[in-house]
C-alpha positions as CSV (number, residue, x, y, z in Angstrom):
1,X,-41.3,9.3,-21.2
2,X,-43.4,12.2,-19.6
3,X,-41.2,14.5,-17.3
4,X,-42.2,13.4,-14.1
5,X,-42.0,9.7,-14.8
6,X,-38.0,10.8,-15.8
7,X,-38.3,12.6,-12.6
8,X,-39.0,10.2,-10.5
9,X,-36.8,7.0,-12.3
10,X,-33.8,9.8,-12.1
11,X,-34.6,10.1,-7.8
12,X,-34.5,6.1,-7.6
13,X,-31.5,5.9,-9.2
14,X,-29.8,8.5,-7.0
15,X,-31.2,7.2,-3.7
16,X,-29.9,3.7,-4.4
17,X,-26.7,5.1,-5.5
18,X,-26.8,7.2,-2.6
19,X,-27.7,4.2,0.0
20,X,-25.0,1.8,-2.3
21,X,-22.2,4.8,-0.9
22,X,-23.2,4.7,2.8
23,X,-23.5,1.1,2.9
24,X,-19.9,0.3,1.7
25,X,-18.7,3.4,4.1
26,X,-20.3,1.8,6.6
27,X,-19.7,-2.0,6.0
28,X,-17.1,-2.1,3.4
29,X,-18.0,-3.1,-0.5
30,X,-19.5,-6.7,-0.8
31,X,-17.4,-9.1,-3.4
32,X,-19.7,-7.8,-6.3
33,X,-19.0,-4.1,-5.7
34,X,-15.6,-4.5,-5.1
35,X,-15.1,-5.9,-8.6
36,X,-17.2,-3.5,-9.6
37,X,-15.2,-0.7,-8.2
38,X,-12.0,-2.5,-9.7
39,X,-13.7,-2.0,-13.3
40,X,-14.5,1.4,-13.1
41,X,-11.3,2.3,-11.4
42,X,-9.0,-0.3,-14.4
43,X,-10.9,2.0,-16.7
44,X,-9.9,5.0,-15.1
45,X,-7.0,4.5,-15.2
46,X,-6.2,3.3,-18.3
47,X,-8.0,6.4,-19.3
48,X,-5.6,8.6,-17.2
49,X,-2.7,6.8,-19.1
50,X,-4.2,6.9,-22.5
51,X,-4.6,11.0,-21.8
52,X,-1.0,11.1,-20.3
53,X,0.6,9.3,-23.7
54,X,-1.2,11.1,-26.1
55,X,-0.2,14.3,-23.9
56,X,3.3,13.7,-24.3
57,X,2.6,13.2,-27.7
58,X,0.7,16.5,-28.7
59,X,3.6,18.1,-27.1
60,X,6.2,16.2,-29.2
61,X,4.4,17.5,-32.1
62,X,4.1,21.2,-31.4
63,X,7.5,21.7,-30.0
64,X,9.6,18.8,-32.3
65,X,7.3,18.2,-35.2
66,X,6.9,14.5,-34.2
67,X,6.5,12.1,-31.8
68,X,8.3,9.6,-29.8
69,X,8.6,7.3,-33.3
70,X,10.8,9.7,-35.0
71,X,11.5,12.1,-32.2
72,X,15.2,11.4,-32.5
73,X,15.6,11.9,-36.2
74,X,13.4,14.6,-36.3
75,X,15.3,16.4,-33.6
76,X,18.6,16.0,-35.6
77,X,17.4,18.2,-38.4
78,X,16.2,21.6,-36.2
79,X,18.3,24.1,-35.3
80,X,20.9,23.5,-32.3
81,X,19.5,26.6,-30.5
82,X,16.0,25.4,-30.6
83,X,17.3,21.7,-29.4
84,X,19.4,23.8,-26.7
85,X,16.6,26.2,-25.0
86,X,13.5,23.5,-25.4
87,X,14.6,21.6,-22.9
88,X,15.7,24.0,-20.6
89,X,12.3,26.2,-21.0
90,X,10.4,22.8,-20.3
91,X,12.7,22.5,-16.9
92,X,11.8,25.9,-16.0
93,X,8.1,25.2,-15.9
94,X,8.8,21.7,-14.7
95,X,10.8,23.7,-11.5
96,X,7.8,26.2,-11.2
97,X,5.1,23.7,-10.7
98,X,6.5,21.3,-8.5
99,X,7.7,24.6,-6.5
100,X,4.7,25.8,-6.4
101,X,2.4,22.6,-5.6
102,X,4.9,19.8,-3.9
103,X,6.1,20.3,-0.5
104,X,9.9,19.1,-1.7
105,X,9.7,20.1,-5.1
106,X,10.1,16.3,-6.4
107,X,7.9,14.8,-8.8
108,X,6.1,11.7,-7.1
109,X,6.4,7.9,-9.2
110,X,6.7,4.5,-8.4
111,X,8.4,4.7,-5.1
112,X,5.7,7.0,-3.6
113,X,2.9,4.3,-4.7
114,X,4.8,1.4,-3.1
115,X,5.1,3.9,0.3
116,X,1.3,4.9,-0.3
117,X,0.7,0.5,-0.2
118,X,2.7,-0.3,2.7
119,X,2.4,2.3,5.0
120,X,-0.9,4.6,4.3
121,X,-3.7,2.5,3.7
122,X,-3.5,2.6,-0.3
123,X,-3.3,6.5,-0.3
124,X,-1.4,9.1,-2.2
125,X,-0.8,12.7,-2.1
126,X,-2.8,13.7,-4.8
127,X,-2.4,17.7,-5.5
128,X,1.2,16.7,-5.2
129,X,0.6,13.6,-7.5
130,X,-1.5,15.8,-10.1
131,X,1.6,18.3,-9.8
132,X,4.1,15.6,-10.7
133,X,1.9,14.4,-13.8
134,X,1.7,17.8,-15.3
135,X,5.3,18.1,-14.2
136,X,6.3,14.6,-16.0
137,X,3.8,15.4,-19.1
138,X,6.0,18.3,-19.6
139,X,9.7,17.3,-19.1
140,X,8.9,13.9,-22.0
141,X,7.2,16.4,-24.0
142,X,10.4,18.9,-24.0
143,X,13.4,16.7,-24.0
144,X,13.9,15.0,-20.5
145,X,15.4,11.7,-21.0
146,X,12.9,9.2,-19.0
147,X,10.0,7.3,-19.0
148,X,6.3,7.9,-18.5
149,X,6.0,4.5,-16.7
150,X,6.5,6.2,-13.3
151,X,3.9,9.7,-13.6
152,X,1.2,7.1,-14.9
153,X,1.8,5.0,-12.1
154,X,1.4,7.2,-9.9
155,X,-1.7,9.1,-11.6
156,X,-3.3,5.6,-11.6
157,X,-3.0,5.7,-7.9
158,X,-4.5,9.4,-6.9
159,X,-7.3,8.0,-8.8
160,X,-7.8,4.8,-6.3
161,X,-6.7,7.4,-4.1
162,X,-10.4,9.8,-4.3
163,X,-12.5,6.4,-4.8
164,X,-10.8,4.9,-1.4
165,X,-11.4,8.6,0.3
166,X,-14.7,8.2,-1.2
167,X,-15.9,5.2,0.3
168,X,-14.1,5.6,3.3
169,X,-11.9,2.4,2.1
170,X,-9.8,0.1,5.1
171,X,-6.4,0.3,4.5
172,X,-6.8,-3.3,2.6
173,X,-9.0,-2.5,0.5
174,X,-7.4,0.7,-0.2
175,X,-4.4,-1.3,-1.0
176,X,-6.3,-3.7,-3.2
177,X,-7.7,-1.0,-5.2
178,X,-4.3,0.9,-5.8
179,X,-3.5,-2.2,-7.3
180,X,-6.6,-2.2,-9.3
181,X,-5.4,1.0,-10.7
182,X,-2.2,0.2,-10.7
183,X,-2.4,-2.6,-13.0
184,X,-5.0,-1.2,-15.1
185,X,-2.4,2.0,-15.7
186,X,0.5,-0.1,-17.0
187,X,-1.7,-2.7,-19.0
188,X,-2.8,0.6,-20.8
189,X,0.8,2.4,-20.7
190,X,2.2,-0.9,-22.7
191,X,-0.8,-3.1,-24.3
192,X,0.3,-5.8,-21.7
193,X,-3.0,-6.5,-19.5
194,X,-0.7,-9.7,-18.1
195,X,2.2,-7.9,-16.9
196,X,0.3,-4.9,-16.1
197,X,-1.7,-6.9,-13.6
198,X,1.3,-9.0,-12.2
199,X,3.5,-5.6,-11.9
200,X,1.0,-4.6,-9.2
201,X,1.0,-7.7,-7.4
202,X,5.6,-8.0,-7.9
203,X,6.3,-4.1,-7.6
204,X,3.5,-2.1,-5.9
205,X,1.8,-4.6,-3.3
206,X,4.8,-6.9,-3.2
207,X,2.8,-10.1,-2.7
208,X,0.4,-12.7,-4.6
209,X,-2.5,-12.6,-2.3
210,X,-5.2,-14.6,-4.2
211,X,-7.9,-12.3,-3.0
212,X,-6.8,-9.5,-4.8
213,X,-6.0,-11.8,-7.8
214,X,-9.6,-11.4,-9.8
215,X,-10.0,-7.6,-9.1
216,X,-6.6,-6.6,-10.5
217,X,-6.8,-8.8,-13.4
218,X,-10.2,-7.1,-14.3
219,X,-8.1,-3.8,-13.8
220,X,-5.8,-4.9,-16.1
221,X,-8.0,-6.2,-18.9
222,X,-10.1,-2.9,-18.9
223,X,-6.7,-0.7,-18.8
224,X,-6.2,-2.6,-22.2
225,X,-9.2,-2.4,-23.8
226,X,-8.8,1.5,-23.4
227,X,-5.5,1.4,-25.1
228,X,-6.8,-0.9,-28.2
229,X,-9.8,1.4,-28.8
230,X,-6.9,3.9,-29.3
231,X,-4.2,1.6,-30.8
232,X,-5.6,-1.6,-31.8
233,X,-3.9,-4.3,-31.1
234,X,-0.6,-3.3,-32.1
235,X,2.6,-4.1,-30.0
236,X,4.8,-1.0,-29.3
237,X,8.0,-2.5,-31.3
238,X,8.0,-4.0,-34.2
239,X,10.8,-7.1,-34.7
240,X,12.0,-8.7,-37.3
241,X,10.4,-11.5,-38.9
242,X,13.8,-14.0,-38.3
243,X,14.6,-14.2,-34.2
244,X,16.6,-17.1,-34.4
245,X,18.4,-18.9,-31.8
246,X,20.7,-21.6,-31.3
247,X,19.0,-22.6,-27.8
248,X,20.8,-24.7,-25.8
249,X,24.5,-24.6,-27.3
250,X,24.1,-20.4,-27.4
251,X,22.2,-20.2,-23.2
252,X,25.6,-19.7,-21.8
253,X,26.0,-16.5,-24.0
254,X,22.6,-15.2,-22.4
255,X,23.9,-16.4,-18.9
256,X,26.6,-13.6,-19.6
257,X,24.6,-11.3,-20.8
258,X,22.4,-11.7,-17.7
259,X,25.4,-10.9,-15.6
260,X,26.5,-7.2,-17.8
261,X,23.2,-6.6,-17.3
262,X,22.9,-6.5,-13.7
263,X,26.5,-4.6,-13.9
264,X,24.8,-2.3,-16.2
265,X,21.2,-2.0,-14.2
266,X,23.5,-1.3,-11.2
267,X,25.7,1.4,-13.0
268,X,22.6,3.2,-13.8
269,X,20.4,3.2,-10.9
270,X,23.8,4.8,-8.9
271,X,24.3,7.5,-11.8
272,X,21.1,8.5,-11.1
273,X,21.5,8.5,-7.0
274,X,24.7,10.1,-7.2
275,X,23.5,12.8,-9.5
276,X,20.3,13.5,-7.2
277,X,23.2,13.4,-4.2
278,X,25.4,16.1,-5.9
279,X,22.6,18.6,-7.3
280,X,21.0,18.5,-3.9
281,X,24.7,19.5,-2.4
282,X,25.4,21.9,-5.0
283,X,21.8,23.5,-4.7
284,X,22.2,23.8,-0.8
285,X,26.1,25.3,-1.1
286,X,25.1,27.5,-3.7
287,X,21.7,29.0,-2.3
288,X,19.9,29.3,-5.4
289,X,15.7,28.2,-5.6
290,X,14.7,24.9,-5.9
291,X,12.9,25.4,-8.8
292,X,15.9,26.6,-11.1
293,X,17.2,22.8,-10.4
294,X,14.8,21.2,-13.0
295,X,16.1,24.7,-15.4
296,X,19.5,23.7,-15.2
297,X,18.8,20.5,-15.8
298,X,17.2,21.2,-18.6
299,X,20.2,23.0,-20.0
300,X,22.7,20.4,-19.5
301,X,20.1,18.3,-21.7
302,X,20.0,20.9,-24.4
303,X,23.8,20.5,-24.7
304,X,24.2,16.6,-25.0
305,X,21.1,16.6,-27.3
306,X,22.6,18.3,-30.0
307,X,25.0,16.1,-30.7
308,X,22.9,13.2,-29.7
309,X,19.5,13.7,-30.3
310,X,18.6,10.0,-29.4
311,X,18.4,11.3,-25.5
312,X,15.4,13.1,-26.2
313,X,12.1,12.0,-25.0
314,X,11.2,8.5,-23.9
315,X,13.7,6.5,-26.8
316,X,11.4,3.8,-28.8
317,X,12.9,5.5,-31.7
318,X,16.7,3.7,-30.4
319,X,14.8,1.2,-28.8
320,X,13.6,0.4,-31.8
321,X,16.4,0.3,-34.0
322,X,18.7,-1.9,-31.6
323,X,16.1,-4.1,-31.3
324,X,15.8,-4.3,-35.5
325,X,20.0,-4.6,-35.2
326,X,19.7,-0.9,-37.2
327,X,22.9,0.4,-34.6
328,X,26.7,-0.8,-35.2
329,X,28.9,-2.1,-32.3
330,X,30.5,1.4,-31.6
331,X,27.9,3.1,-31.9
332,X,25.5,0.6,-29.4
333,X,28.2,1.3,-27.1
334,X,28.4,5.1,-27.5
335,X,24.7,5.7,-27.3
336,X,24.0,3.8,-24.1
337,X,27.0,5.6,-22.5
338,X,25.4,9.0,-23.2
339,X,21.9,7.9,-22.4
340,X,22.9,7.0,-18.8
341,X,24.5,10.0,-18.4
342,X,20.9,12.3,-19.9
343,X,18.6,9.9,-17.6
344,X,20.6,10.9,-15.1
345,X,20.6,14.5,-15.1
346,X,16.9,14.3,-15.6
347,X,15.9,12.2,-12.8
348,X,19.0,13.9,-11.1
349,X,17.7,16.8,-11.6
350,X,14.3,15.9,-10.5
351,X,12.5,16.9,-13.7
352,X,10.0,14.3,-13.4
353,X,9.5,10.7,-15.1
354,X,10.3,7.4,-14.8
355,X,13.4,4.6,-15.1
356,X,11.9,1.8,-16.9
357,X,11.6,2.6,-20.4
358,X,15.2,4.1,-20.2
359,X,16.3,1.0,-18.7
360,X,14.3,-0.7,-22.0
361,X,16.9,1.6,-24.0
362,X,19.4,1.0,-22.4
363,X,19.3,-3.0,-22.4
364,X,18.7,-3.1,-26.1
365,X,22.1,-1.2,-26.6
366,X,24.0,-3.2,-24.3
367,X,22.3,-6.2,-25.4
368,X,23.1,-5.5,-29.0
369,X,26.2,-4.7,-28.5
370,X,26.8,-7.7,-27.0
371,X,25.4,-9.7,-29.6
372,X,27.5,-8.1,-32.0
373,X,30.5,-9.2,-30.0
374,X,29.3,-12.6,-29.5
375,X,28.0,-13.5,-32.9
376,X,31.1,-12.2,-34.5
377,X,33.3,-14.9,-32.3
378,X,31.5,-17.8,-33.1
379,X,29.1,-17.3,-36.2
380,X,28.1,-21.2,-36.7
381,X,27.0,-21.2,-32.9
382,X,24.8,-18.6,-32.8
383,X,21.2,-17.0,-33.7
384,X,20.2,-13.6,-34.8
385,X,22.0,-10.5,-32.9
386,X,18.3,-9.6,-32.3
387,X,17.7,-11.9,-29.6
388,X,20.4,-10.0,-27.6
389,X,19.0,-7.3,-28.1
390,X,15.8,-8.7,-26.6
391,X,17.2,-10.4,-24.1
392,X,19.8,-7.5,-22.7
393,X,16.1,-5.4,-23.2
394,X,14.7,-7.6,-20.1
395,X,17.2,-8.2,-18.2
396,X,18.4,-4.5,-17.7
397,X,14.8,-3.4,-17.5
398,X,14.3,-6.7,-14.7
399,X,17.1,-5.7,-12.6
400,X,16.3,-2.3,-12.3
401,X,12.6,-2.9,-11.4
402,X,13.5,-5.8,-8.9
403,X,10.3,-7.9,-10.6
404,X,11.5,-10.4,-13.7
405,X,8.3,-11.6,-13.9
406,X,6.0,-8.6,-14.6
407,X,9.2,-7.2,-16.6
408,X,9.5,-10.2,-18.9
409,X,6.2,-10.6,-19.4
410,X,5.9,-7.1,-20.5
411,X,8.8,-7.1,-22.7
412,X,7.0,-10.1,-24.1
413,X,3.7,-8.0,-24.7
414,X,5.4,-4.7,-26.0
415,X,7.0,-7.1,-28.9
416,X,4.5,-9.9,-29.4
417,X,7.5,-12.4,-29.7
418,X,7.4,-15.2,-27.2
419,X,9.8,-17.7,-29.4
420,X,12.7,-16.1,-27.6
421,X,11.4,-17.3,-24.2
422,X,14.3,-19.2,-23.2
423,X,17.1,-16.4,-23.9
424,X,14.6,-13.4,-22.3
425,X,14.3,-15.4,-19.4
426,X,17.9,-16.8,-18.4
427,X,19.2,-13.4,-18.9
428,X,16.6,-12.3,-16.8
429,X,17.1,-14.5,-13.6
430,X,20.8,-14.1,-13.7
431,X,20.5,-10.2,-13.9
432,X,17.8,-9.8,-11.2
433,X,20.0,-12.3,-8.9
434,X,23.5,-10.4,-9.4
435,X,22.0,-6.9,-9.0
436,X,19.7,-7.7,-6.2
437,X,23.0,-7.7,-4.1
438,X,24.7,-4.8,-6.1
439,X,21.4,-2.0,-4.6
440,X,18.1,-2.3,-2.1
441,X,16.4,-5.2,-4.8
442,X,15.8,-2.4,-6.7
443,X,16.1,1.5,-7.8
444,X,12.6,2.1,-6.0
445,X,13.2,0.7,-3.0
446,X,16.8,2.1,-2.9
447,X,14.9,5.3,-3.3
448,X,12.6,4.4,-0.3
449,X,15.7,3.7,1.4
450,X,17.4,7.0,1.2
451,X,14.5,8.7,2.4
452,X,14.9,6.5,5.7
453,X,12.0,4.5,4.3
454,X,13.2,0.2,5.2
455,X,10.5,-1.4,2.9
456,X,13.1,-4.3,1.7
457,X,13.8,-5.7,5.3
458,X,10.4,-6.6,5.2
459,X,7.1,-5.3,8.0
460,X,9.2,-6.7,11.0
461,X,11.6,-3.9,10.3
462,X,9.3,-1.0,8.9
463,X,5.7,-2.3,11.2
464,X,7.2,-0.7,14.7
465,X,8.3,2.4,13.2
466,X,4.2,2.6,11.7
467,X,2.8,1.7,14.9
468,X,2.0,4.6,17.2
469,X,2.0,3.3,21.6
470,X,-1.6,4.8,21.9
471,X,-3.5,1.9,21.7
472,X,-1.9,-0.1,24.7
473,X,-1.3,2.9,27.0
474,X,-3.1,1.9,30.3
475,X,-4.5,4.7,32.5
476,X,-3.0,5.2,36.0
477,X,-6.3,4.6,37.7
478,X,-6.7,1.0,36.0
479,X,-6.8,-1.6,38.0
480,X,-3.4,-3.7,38.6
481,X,-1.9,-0.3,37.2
482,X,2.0,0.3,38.8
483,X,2.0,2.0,42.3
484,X,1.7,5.9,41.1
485,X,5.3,6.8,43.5
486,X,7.1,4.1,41.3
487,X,5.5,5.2,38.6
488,X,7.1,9.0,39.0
489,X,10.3,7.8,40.0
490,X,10.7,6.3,36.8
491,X,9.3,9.5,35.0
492,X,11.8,11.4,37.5
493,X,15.1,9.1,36.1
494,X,13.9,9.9,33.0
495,X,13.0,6.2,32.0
496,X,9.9,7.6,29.9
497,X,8.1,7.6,26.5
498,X,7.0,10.6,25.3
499,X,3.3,10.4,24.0
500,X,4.3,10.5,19.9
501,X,6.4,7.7,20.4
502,X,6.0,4.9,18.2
503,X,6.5,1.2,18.9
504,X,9.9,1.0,17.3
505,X,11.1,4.0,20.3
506,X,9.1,2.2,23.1
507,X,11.1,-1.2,22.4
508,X,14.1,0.4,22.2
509,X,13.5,2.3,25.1
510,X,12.5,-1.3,27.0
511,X,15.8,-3.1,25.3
512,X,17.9,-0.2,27.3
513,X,15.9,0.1,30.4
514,X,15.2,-3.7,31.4
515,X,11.7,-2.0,32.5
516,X,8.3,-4.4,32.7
517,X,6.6,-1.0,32.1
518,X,7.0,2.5,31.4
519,X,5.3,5.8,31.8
520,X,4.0,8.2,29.2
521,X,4.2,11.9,29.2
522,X,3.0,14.2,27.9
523,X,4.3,18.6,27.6
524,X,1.6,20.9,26.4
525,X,4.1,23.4,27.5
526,X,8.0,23.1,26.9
527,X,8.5,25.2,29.9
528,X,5.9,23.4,32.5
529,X,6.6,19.8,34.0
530,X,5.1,16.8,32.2
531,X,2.0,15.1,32.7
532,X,2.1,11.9,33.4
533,X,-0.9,10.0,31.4
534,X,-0.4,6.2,32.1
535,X,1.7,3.4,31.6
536,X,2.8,1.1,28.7
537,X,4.1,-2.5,29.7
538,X,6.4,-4.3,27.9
539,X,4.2,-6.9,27.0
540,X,1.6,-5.2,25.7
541,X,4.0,-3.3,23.1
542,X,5.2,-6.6,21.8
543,X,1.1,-8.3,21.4
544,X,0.6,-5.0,19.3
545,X,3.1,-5.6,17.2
546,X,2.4,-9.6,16.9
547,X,-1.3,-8.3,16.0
548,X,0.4,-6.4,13.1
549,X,2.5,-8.7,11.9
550,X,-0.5,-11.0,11.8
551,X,-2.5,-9.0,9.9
552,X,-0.2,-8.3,7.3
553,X,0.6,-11.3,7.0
554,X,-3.4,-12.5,6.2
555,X,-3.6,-9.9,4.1
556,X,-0.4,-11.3,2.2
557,X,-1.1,-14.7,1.9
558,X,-4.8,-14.3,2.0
């Protein structure tokens, strides 16, 4: 082709590109683009998760001599000092960088894409998120006892994040494509394009609108194509050929096991907040830097891992052996203990990662355990122990996600065994139900909630706290405004709303005054009087919020 033919095809295809951008900036993307967009970002994303594993993985290798497979075993055969000071040399670099590039020194995960959903328009920080993932990379990479589920999440969403900047995205369809990346993250993460799409509908958006079905879906699918041109089609655990089950005479056993779960989910997810509670009290009695909390973390992880190298990293290598009934009763029992406690003092110590794959540990022990216990008392009524390992997988990994559905699905796709429905699934319900009233539905919105954040009382609780008065502030020359003396007097008795307040404050204020209306001020100066700017009535305050409401729910059950 000559040069300026090139030329010339190269200039059409950037002007329509270029007129593409302004038109969806301008009008929003049509139906086509917007699955478009929900390709490109599914592949993205699964990208971004693909990079983040393999990450984790290189610096397994170089620091360990293996990955995630063997870590454990391999771990058990180096030198206690170099199991000791890895860990605490990765928290050091972990505390640096989130220092350094996070306003509060925390690594951002799950919780902070669910926020990003309901309250900013589908947006989340991202030099803070791309912080957190280099933060989280590191802390897997040199010991820390957690999951990657939680930085990828996350890492999926800054990615939505710069395409919904981009195209100057409405806070719907910046929702929608944070689910879009959302769901093609986690379909990547786990080779499960099902659950990965459902977990964005259950966990992050938190409803099944059947607009946003198709689009997340073709997230997910592309998220797992990126995975299988790395991995093929292989699930991440391998079972054993025989996962029998005495179905209906052996449910009540899984009804149990449901049940410790929850009690078990619930035990963990307050570890954790307890442990975040008493390094942040320590920290702030003591007076030393923030960033020498992820250090000493680190350290207290160096210590438990020599004698129980199983903590280390993300723990398919455990997983994996309870699951394959390689682990004796004791030793189940021993090994979940002492994985709590690492988790922990990694998410404790605000190292970085995520909850769900130690939650996957962590039900495979307890469900073995109890399998063990089970089988043993009545032999000629039960199945393989394997199953309880399976099923105590789900429901400890259900409970402390708050969605059973996305979680057993994906336990379902990690093992490629879905005879064991019945037993994964009781287990499941009964866990979710029991621990649903043991913390906040679940460890991320119990997270939400001790930042002040209400997302589980629903948008009637969190909506007027959102919702700023400016839109249905009326000017004092309007006309049928309040008589301008009655208007001061008010000001004067100090029945007023200052100009930040939010609709939450203004119906508070009207719930304690009795007032049809009330002014709004404003103090450039702290020392000079305030300015009166106009009015806000009563009824007024409550249509915005009923126009809220209303669009949220649309958007919900669109």
């Amino acid at each position: 082709m000559p040069r300026s033919l090139a030329a010339t095809v190269l200039r059409g295809f950037s002007d329509r590109a270029r007129s593409t951008l302004r038109i969806m900036r301008e009008r929003g993307p049509s139906q086509a683009q917007f699955w478009l967009l929900a390709l490109l970002i599914g592949i993205g994303a699964g990208f971004a998760a693909l990079g983040f594993r393999l990450g984790i993985s290189a610096l397994q290798r170089a620091v360990y001599g293996a990955d995630d497979v063997t870590l454990a075993s391999a771990a058990g055969d180096l030198p206690w000092v170099w199991v000791l000071v890895v860990p605490m040399i990765g928290g050091l670099a972990v505390g640096l960088i989130l220092d350094r590039f996070t306003p509060d020194a925390r690594a951002r995960a799950v919780s902070d894409v669910i926020e990003g959903a309901a309250l900013d328009g589908g947006r989340v920080e991202v030099r803070a998120g791309l912080a957190s993932a280099a933060a989280s990379l590191i802390t897997l990479g040199t010991g820390g006892s957690a999951g990657r589920e939680g930085p990828v999440v996350h890492l999926a969403g800054v990615v939505s994040t710069l395409v919904a900047r981009r195209i100057k995205a409405s806070p719907m369809t910046g929702r929608e494509l944070l689910g879009c990346a959302v769901a093609g993250a986690v379909a990547a993460s786990f080779n499960a394009p099902i659950a990965g799409a459902l977990f964005a509908h259950e966990v992050v958006l938190r409803h099944f609108a059947l607009h946003a079905f198709a689009p997340i879906a073709i997230a997910a699918v592309a998220g797992t194509v990126i995975n299988r041109l790395q991995f093929g089609g292989l699930t991440e655990f391998t079972l054993p050929l025989k996962m029998d089950m005495a179905f209906y005479v052996e449910l009540p056993a899984f009804m149990a096991l449901g049940l410790i779960c929850a009690l078990v989910a619930a035990a963990l997810m307050r570890s954790i907040f307890r442990a975040d509670s008493a390094a942040s009290w320590a920290m702030s009695r003591l007076g030393w830097p923030r960033w020498s909390r992820p250090a000493l973390a680190g350290l207290c992880l160096g210590l438990i891992a020599i004698p129980f190298p199983h903590i280390i990293g993300v723990g398919y290598e455990t997983t994996a052996a309870a699951l394959g009934g390689q682990i004796g009763l004791g030793q189940a029992i021993l090994f979940a203990t002492v994985k709590a406690i690492a988790v922990a003092i990694t998410l404790g110590g605000r190292m970085g990662g995520g909850v769900f794959s130690p939650a996957l540990v962590m039900g495979s022990l307890t469900g073995l355990a109890f399998g063990i216990i089970a089988t043993g008392i009545a032999p000629e009524y039960s199945g393989s122990v394997n199953v309880y390992a399976f099923a105590g997988m789900g429901a400890v990994g259900a409970a402390v996600l708050g969605a059973p559905i996305s979680t057993a699905l994906i336990v379902f796709e990690m093992t490629g065994d879905w005879q064991t429905g019945i037993a994964v699934m009781t287990s499941v319900s009964l866990s979710s139900a029991l621990a649903s009233r043991l913390v906040k539905r679940s460890f991320f919105l119990t997270q939400l909630e001790r930042r002040g954040i209400r997302l589980s009382e629903g948008p009637q609780a969190w909506l007027p706290h959102q919702l700023r008065i400016t839109p249905v502030i009326r000017p004092m020359d309007q006309e049928g405004a309040p008589a301008p003396d009655l208007v001061r007097n008010l000001a004067a008795a100090g029945s007023s709303l200052p100009l930040t307040s939010t609709l939450a404050e203004a119906l508070l204020e009207f719930d304690r005054t009795g007032a049809a209306f009330l002014p709004v001020i404003e103090t450039s100066d702290p020392e000079a009087e305030p300015q009166i700017i106009g009015t806000v009535r009563h009824v007024d305050a409550l249509r915005e919020l009923n126009r809220a409401l209303a669009e949220t729910a649309a958007e919900e059950h669109g």
